[in-house]
LUMKOL-328090 format. One record per residue (C-alpha): x, y, z; residue number from 0; residue in one letter. Coordinates in nm, 3 decimals, padded with zeros to 5 digits. Layout:
<pts>
c1 c2 c3 resi resn
X Y Z NUM A
...
</pts>
This chain:
<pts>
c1 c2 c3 resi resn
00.000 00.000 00.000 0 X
00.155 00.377 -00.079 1 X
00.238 00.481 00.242 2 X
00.138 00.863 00.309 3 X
00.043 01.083 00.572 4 X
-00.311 01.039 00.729 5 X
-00.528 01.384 00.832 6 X
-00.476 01.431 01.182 7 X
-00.921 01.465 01.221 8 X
-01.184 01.444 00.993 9 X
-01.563 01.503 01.011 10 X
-01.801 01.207 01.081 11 X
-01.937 01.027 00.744 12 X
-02.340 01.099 00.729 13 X
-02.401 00.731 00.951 14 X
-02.163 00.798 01.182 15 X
-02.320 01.174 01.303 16 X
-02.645 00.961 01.411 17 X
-02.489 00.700 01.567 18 X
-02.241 00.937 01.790 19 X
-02.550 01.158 01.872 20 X
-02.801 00.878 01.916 21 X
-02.590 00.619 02.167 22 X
-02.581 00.561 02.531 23 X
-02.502 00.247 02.812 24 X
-02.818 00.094 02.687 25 X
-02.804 00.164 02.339 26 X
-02.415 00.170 02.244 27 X
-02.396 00.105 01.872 28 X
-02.158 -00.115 01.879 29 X
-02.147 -00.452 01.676 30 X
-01.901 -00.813 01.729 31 X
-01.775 -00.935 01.455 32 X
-01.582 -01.304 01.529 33 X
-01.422 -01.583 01.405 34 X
-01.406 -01.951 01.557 35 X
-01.060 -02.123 01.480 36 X
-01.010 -02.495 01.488 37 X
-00.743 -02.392 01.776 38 X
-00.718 -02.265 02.079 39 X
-00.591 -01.853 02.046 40 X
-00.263 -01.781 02.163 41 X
-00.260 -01.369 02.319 42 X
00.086 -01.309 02.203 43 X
00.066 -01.322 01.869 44 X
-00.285 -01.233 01.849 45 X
-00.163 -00.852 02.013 46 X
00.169 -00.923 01.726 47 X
-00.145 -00.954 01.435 48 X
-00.296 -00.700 01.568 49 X
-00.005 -00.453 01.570 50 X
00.063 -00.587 01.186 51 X
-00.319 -00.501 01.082 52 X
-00.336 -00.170 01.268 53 X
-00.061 -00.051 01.048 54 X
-00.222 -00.140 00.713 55 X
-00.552 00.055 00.853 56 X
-00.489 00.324 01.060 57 X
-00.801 00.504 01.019 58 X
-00.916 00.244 01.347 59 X
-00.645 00.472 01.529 60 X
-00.933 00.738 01.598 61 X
-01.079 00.882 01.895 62 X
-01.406 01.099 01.922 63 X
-01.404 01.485 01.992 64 X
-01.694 01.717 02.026 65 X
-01.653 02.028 01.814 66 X
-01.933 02.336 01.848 67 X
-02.205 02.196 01.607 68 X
-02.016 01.855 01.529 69 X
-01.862 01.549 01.654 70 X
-01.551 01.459 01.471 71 X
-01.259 01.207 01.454 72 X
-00.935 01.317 01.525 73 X
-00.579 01.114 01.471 74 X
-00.425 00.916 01.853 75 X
-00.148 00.771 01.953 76 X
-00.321 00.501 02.133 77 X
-00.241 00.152 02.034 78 X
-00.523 -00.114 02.115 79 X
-00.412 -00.383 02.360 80 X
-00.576 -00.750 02.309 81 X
-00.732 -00.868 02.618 82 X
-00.931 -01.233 02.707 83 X
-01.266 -01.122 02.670 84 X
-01.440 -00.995 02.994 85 X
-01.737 -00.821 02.942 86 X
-02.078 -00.819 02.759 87 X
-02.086 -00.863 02.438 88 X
-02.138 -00.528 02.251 89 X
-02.050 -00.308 02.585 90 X
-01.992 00.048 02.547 91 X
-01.718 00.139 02.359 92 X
-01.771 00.518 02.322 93 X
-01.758 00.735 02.658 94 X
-01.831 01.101 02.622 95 X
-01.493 01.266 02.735 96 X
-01.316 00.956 02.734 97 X
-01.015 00.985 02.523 98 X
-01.031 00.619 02.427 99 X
-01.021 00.410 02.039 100 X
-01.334 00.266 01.943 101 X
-01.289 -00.071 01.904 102 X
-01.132 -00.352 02.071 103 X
-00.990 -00.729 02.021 104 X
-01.053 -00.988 02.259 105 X
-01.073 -01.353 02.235 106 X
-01.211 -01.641 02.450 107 X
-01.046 -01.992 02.411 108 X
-01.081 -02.043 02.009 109 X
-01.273 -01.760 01.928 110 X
-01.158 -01.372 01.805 111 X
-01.383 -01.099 01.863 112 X
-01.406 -00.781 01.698 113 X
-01.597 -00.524 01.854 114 X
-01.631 -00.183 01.720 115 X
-01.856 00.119 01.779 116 X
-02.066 00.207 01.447 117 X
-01.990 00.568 01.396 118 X
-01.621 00.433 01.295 119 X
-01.691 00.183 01.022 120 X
-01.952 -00.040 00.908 121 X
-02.035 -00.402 00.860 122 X
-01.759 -00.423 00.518 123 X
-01.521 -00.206 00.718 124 X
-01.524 -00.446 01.002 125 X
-01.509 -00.769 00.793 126 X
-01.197 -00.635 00.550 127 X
-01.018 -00.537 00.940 128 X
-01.175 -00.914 01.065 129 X
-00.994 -01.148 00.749 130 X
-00.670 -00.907 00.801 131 X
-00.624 -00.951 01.127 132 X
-00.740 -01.373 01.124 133 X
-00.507 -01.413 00.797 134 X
-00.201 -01.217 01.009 135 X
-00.246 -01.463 01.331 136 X
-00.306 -01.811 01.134 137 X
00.057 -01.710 00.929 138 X
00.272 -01.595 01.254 139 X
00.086 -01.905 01.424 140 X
00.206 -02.172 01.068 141 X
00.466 -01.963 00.876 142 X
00.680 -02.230 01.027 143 X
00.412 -02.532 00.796 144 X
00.480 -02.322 00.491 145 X
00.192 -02.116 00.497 146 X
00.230 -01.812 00.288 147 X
00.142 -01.423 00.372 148 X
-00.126 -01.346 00.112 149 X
-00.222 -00.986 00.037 150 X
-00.631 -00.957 00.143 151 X
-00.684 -00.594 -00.052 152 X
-00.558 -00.427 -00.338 153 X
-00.210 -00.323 -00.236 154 X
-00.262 00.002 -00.446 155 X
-00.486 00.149 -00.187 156 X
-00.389 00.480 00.002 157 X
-00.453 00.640 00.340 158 X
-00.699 00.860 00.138 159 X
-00.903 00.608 -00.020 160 X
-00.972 00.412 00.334 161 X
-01.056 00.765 00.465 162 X
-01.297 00.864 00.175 163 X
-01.616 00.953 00.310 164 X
-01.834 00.816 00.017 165 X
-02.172 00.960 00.154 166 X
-02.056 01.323 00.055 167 X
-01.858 01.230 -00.294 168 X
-02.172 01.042 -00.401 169 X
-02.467 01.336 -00.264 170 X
-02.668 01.489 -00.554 171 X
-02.810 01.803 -00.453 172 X
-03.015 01.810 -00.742 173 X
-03.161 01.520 -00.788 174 X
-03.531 01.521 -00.684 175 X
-03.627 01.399 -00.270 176 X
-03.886 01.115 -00.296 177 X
-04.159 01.147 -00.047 178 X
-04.194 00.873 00.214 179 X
-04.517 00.816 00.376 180 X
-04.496 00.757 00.754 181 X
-04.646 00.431 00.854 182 X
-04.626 00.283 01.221 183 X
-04.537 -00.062 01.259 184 X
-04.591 -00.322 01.460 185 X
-04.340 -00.334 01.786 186 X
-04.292 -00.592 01.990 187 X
-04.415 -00.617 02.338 188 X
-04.278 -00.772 02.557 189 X
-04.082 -00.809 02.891 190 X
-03.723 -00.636 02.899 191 X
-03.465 -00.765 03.052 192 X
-03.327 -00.426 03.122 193 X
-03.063 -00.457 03.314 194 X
-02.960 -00.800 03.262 195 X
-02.700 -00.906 02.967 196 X
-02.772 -00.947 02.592 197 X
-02.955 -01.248 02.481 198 X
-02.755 -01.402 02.157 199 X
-02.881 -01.717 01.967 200 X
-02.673 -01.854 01.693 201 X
-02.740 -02.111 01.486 202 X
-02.606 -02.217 01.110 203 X
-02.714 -02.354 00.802 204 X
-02.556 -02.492 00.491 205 X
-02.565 -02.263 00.210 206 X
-02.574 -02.502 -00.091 207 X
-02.928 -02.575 00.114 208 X
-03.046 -02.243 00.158 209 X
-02.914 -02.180 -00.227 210 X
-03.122 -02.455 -00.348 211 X
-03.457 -02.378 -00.195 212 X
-03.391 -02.025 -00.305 213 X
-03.312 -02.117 -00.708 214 X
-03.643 -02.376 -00.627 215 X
-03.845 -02.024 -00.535 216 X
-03.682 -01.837 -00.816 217 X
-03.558 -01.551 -00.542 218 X
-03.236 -01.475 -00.376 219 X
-03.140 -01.568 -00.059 220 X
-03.219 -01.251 00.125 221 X
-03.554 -01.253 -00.007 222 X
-03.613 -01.574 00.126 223 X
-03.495 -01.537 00.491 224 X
-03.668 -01.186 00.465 225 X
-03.975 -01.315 00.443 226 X
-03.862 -01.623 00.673 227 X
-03.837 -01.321 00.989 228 X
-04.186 -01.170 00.894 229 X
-04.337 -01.475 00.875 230 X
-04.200 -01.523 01.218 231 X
-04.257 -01.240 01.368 232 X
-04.648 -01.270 01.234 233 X
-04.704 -01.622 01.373 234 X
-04.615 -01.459 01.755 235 X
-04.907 -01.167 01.661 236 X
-05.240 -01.174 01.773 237 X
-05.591 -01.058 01.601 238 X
-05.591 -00.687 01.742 239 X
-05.184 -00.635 01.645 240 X
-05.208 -00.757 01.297 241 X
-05.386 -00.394 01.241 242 X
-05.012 -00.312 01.206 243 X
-04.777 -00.430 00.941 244 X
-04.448 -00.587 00.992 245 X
-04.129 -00.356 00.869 246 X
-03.788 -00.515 00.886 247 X
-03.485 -00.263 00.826 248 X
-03.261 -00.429 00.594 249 X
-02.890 -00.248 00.594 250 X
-02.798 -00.230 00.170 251 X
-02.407 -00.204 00.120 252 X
-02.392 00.053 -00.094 253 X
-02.022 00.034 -00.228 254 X
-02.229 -00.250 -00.436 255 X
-02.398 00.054 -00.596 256 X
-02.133 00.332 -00.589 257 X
-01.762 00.208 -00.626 258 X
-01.552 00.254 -00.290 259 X
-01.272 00.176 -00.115 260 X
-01.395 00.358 00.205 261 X
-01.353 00.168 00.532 262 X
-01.577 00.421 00.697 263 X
-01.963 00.393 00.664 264 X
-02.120 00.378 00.389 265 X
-02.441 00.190 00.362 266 X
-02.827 00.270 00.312 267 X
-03.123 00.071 00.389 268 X
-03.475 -00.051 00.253 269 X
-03.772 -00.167 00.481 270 X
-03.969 -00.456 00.340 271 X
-04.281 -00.565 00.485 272 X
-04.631 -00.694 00.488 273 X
-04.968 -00.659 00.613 274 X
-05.125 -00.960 00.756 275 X
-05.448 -01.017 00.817 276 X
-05.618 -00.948 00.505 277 X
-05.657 -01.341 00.424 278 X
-05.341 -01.385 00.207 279 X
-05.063 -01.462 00.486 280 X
-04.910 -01.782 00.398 281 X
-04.566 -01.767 00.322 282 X
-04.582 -01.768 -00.075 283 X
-04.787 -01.453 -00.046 284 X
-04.530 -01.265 00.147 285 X
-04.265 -01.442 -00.040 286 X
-04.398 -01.274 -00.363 287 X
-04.441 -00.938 -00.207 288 X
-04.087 -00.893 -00.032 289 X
-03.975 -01.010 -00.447 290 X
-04.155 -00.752 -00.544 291 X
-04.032 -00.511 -00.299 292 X
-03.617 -00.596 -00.363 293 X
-03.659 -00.532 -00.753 294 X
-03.834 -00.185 -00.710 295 X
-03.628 -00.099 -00.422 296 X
-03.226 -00.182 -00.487 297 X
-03.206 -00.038 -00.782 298 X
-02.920 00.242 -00.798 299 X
-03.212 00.540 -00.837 300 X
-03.360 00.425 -00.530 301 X
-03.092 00.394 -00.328 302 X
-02.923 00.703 -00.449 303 X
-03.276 00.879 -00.402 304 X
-03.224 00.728 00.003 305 X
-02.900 00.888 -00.026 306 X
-02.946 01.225 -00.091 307 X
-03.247 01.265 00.119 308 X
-03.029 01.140 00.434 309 X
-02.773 01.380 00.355 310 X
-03.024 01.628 00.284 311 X
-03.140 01.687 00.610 312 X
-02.732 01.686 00.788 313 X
-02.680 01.986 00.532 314 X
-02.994 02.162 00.603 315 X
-02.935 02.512 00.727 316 X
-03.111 02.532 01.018 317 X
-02.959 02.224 01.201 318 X
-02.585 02.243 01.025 319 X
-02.599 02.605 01.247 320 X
-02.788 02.452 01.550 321 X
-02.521 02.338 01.861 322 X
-02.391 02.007 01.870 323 X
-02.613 01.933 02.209 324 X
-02.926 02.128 02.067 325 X
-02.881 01.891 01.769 326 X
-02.762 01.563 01.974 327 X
-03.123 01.587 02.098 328 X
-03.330 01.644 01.812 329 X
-03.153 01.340 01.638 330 X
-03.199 01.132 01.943 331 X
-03.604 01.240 01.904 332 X
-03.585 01.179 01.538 333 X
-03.413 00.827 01.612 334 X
-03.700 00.737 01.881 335 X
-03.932 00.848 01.606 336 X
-03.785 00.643 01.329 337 X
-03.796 00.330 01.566 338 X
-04.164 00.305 01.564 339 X
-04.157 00.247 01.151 340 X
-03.998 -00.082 01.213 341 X
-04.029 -00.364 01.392 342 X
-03.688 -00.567 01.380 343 X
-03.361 -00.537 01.180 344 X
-03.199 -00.820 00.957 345 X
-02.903 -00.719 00.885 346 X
-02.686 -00.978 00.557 347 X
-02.322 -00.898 00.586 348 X
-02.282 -01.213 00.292 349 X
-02.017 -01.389 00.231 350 X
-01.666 -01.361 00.427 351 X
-01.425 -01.504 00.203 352 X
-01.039 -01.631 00.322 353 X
-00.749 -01.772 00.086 354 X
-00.802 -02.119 00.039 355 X
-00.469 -02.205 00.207 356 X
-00.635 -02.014 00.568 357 X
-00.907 -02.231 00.516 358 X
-00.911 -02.506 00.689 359 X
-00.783 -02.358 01.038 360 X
-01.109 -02.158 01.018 361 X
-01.439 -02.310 01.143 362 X
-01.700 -02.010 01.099 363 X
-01.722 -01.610 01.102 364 X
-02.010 -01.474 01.295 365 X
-02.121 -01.104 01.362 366 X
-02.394 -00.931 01.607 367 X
-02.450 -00.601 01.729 368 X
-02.621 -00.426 02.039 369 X
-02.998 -00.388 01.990 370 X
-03.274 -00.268 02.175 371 X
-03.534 -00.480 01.991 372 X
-03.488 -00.741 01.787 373 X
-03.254 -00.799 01.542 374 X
-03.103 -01.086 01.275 375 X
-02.717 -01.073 01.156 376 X
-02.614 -01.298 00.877 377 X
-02.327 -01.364 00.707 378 X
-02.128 -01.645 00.559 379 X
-01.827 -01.863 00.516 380 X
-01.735 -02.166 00.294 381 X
-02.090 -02.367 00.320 382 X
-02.134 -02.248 00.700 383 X
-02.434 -01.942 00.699 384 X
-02.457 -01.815 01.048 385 X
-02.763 -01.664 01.200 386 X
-02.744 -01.449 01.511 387 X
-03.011 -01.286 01.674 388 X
-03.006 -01.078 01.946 389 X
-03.258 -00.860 02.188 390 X
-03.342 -00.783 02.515 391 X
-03.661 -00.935 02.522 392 X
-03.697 -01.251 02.713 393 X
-03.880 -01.433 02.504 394 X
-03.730 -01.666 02.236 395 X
-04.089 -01.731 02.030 396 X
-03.952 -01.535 01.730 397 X
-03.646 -01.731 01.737 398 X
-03.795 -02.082 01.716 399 X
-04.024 -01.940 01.452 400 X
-03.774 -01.893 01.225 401 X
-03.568 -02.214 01.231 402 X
-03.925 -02.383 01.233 403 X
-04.000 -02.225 00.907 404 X
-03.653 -02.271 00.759 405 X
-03.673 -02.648 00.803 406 X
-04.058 -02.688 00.694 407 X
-03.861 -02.540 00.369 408 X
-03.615 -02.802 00.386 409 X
-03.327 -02.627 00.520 410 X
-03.137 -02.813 00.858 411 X
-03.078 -02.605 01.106 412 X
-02.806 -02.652 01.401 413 X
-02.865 -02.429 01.709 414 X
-02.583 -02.357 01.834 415 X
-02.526 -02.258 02.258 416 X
-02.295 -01.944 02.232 417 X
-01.979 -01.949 02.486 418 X
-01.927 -01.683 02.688 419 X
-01.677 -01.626 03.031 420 X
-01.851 -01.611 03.401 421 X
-01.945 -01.357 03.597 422 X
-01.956 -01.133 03.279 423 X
-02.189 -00.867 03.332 424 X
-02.389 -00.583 03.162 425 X
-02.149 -00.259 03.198 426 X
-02.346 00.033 03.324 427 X
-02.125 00.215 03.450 428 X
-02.180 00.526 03.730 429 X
-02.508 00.390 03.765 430 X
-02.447 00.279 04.175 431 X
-02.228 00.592 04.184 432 X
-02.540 00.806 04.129 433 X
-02.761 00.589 04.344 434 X
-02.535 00.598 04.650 435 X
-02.473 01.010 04.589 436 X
-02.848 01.054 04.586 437 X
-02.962 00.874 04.853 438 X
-02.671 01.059 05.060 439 X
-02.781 01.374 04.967 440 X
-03.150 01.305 05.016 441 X
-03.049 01.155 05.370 442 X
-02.865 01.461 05.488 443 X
-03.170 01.682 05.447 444 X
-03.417 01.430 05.558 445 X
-03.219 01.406 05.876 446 X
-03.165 01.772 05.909 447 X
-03.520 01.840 05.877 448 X
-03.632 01.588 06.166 449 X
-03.325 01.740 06.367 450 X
-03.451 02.090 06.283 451 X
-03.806 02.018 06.396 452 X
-03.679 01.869 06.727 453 X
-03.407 02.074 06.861 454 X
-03.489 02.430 06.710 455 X
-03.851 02.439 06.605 456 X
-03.887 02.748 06.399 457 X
-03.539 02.842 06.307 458 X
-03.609 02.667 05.948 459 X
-03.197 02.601 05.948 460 X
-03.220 02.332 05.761 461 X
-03.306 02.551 05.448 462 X
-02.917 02.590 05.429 463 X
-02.811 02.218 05.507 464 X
-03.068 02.133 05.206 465 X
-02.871 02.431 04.961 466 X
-02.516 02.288 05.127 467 X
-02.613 01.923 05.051 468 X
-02.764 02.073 04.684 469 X
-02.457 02.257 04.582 470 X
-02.165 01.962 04.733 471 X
-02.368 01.687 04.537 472 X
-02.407 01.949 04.196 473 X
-02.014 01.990 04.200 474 X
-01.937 01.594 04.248 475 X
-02.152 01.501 04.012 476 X
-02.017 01.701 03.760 477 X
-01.652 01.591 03.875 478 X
-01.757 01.253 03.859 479 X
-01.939 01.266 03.491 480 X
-01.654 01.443 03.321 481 X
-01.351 01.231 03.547 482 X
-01.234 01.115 03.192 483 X
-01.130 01.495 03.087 484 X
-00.973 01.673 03.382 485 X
-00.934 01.977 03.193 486 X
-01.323 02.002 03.102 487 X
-01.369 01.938 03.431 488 X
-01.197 02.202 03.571 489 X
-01.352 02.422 03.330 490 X
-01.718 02.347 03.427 491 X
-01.598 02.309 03.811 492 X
-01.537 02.715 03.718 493 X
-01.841 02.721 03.611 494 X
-02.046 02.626 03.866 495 X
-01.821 02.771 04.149 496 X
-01.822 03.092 04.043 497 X
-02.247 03.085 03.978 498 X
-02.286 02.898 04.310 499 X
-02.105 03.150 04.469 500 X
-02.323 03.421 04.332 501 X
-02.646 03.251 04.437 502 X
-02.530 03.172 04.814 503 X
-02.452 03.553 04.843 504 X
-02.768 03.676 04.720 505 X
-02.946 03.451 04.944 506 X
-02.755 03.500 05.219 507 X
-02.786 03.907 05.206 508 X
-02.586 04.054 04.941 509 X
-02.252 04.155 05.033 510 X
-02.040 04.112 04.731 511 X
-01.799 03.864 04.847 512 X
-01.873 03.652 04.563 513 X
-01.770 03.903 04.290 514 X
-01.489 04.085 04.479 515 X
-01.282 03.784 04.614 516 X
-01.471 03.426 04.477 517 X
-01.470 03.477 04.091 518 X
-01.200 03.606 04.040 519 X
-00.962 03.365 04.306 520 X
-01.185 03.050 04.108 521 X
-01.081 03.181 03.755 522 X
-00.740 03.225 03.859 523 X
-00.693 02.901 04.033 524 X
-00.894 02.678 03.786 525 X
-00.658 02.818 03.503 526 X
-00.333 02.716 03.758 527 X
-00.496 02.386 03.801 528 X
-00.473 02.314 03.403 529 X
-00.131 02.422 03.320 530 X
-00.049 02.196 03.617 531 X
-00.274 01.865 03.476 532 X
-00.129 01.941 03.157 533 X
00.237 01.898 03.279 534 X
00.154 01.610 03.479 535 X
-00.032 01.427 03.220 536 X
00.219 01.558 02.936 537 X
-00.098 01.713 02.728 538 X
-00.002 01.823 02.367 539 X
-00.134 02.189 02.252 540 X
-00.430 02.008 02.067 541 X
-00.549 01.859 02.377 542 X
-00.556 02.131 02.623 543 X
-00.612 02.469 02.332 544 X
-00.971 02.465 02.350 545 X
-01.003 02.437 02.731 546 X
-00.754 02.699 02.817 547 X
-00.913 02.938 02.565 548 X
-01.258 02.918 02.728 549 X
-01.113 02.928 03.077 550 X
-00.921 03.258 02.952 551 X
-01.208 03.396 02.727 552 X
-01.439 03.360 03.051 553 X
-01.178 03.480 03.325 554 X
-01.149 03.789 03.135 555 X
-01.503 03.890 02.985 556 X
-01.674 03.789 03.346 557 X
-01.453 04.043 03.571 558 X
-01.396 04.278 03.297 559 X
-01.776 04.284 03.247 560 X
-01.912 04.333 03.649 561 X
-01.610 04.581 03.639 562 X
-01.694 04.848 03.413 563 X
-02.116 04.813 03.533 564 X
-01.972 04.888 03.938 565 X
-02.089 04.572 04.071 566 X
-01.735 04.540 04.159 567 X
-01.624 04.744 04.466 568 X
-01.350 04.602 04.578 569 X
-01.132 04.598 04.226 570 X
-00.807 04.444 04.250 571 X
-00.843 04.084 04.254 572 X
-01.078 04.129 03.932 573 X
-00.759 04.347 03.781 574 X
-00.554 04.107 03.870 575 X
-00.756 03.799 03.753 576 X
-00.846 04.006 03.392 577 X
-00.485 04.086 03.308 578 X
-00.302 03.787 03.379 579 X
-00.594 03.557 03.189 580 X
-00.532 03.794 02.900 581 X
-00.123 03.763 02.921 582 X
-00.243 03.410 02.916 583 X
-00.449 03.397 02.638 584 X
-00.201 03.594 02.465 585 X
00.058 03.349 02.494 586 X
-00.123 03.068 02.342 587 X
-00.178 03.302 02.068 588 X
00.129 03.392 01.974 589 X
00.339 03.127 02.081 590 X
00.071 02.819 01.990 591 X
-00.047 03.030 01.697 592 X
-00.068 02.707 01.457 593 X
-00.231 02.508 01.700 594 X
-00.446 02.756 01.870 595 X
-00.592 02.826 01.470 596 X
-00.655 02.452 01.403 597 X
-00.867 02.377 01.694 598 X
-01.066 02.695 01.678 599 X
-01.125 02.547 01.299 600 X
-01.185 02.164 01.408 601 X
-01.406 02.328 01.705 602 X
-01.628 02.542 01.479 603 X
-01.666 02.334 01.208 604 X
-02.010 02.304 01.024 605 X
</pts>
């Protein structure tokens, strides 16, 4: 591959701005893909494969930033470290403020898992970086039998071509926005498991089978298991719910359509379906309808049409201008809203193919991702199609449904008991924190109050042991939620300080003390405390820029500001404070000039 240098950030393909805005601990958009070896998976040269496949795609090497109105990628140093696998399955990978990669290698006796969050690469992205890094540990692990060291991709293929962002190269602005009639579907209702771990059932098939009744039916074989999972999904309905129809969401690959090298996202989607209950349910009726569907739907108008009316709405005026949390929360809305237009996701990664000399030290791939309904992954290797589904329901009816139906169409089907390590469990993390904090808080005042009515009836102290308890559990909470970025913590510990400290002195009878001697002693020592955590910690420029410029900005505009209006009487700590934040402020200026211009631009960006 030409070697050359990569962009130290980059904005977020179209996919990958919902899936940063729209996940959380519950919902994490993140997806496994594995691979089961016929041997057991030695760690050392697993991390040595790893280090080899990392080099040939160093677009993984990628950490999440929050800019003004965007999210965006920007270039680390981090290397990933292979670990035995310890937690759930698709746990989170992304942590707001966490300066961490977004994927991650484990494995677990013969099996290597590849876990990465969805707003850095897709289901092709994942499965070129899966068959790199498999190929790279079977030949350090049989070099020795003769096994050669096979090139995967085209070695012709540059930094710039993996980085491509496909979604924007591809957008016609002209071309015509279809309109899409809303139509709820039917959801399925039933008992969460909320809080406990992912249910996963795999199972596989044999592909010359599947093939066969497929070529029998005269449709491919994602028609088929389409209308397999509706027909499965329908036979767990009642009466009253078949009012609804059934909508999977079936993820297209569109470098299929458009030509692309891109390892980022770039995929669309098409939602086949069917309404029961009008007499003509049997499984060549929806069979025929789902055909139907696929030939009007994949064509490269369509999909293109999809395109453009995604990207549309990310280039609209009003929300490319709107701030990144404003707009975080209208595409979280927008996701809840989409969710009620389908009822599960099926999701066909196809085939995963290895040289044939790899072969036979491979058993299976298999792939799944984090859900909060229902949802079918596919994909397959050799003669070995594997199904996974996975949800957080607790019932399994939809499951035997469709191997039922698959083998009434004369297709065997193994089941399969996935493997996973004990005393794994689901990773919600700062959940007890908050819990404990709480209850603390709420004690303190519930205790004060009883203490209050007994000893000093009438005194109404407790008032101030309730605003105490308040303002000590506002300022850990916020240390605790933003632990991963000292310096952003110190910034919004400034913050809410130097507030705080106005609202206790109006309350307590105005005497100034929090603008004369509190804001400006705060500013001062909050913009110590970073130069300090940026020694310690060794910060570059382009880590700590943005958070001494709005410490600065605010240390100056704030005094300067109460100064010049009189609320100020007693002036020389706000002096003081004002003209050594601007000397400060200064300095990064002219002595960080480059740096201090190219996070102002990655901050802004629209």
């Amino acid at each position: 591959m030409f070697q050359q240098k990569r962009a130290y950030w980059r904005n977020l393909d179209n996919a990958a701005k919902l899936f940063s805005a729209a996940s959380s601990p519950k919902d994490t958009r993140v997806f496994r893909f594995y691979c089961i070896l016929k041997e057991e998976v030695e760690k050392v040269l697993l991390q040595r494969a790893l280090d080899q496949t990392i080099e040939k795609y160093p677009v993984f090497l990628s950490v999440m930033r929050k800019g003004l109105f965007w999210h965006y990628l920007e270039k680390s140093d981090l290397r990933p470290v292979v670990r035995e696998e310890y937690k759930e399955p698709c746990s989170c990978l992304y942590v707001r403020d966490k300066k961490s990669l977004l994927f991650e290698v484990t494995y677990y006796h013969n099996r290597i898992n590849f876990e990465v969050f969805h707003a850095l690469t897709d289901g092709t992205g994942a499965t070129e970086f899966l068959r790199e890094l498999v190929k790279n540990y079977l030949y350090l692990a049989h070099q020795e039998e003769g096994l050669e060291n096979v090139e995967l991709k085209d070695g012709y293929l540059t930094i710039s071509d993996q980085e491509d962002d496909s979604f924007s190269r591809y957008y016609n602005p002209d071309m015509p926005r279809r309109k899409k009639k809303k139509v709820q579907a039917y959801q399925i209702h039933k008992q969460r498991n909320e809080y406990e771990p992912l249910q996963v059932m795999e199972s596989q098939v044999s592909v010359k089978e599947l093939l066969k009744v497929s070529r029998e039916k005269g449709v491919t074989m994602s028609v088929l298991l389409t209308t397999a999972f509706l027909c499965a999904i329908h036979e767990d309905m009642s009466k009253t719910q078949e009012k609804r129809p059934v909508i999977l969401m079936v993820p297209v690959n569109l470098r299929k359509v458009f030509p692309s090298d891109s390892m980022l996202n770039f995929f669309g989607y098409i939602e086949p379906g069917y309404q029961f209950g009008s007499g003509k349910d049997s499984f060549e009726d929806v069979l025929e309808t789902v055909k139907e569907y696929f030939e009007q739907n994949l064509s490269k108008e369509q999909m293109a049409s999809r395109m453009n009316e995604l990207i549309a709405y990310e280039k609209h005026r009003v929300l490319k201008w709107a701030p990144l949390e404003l707009k975080n929360r209208c595409i979280r809305a927008g996701a809840k809203m989409a969710e009620k237009e389908v009822t599960a996701v099926l999701s066909n990664m196809n085939v995963v193919k290895m040289p044939k000399a790899y072969m036979p030290y491979i058993e299976r791939f298999g792939v799944y991702t984090s859900t909060n309904r229902t949802e079918l992954c596919v994909c397959s290797f050799d003669d070995v199609l594997s199904f996974s589904f996975t949800s957080r329901y607790d019932s399994s009816n939809i499951q035997r449904n469709f191997y039922r139906i698959l083998e009434e169409l004369g297709i065997a089907v193994n089941v399969i008991l996935p493997e996973f390590p004990e005393k794994v469990r689901p990773n919600y993390e700062g959940k007890k924190f908050f819990q404990v904090a709480s209850f603390c808080c709420i004690a303190v005042v519930v205790i004060s109050i009883m203490l209050n009515v007994i000893l000093s009836p009438g005194k109404y102290w407790y008032r101030f042991v309730a605003a105490g308890a308040f303002s000590m559990w506002i300022t850990a909470a916020v240390g605790y939620l933003k632990r991963y970025n000292l310096l952003k913590n110190a910034a919004w510990q400034m913050l809410i300080v130097t507030i705080g400290c106005v609202i206790w002195d109006k309350a307590t009878g105005w005497r100034g003390w929090s603008v004369d001697f509190a804001l400006p002693s705060a500013c001062l020592l909050i913009q110590l405390s970073m130069l300090i955590i940026s020694k310690i910690y060794a910060h570059s420029p382009r880590e700590y820029m943005i958070y001494y410029v709005m410490a600065s900005v605010y240390s100056i505009l704030i005094p300067f500001i109460l100064l010049i209006t009189g609320i100020i009487t007693f002036e020389a700590p706000a002096v003081l404070c004002v003209g050594c934040s601007f000397l400060f402020l200064l300095g990064l200026i002219v002595f960080r000039k480059k740096e201090f211009h190219e996070e102002m631009y990655k901050k802004f960006h629209v």
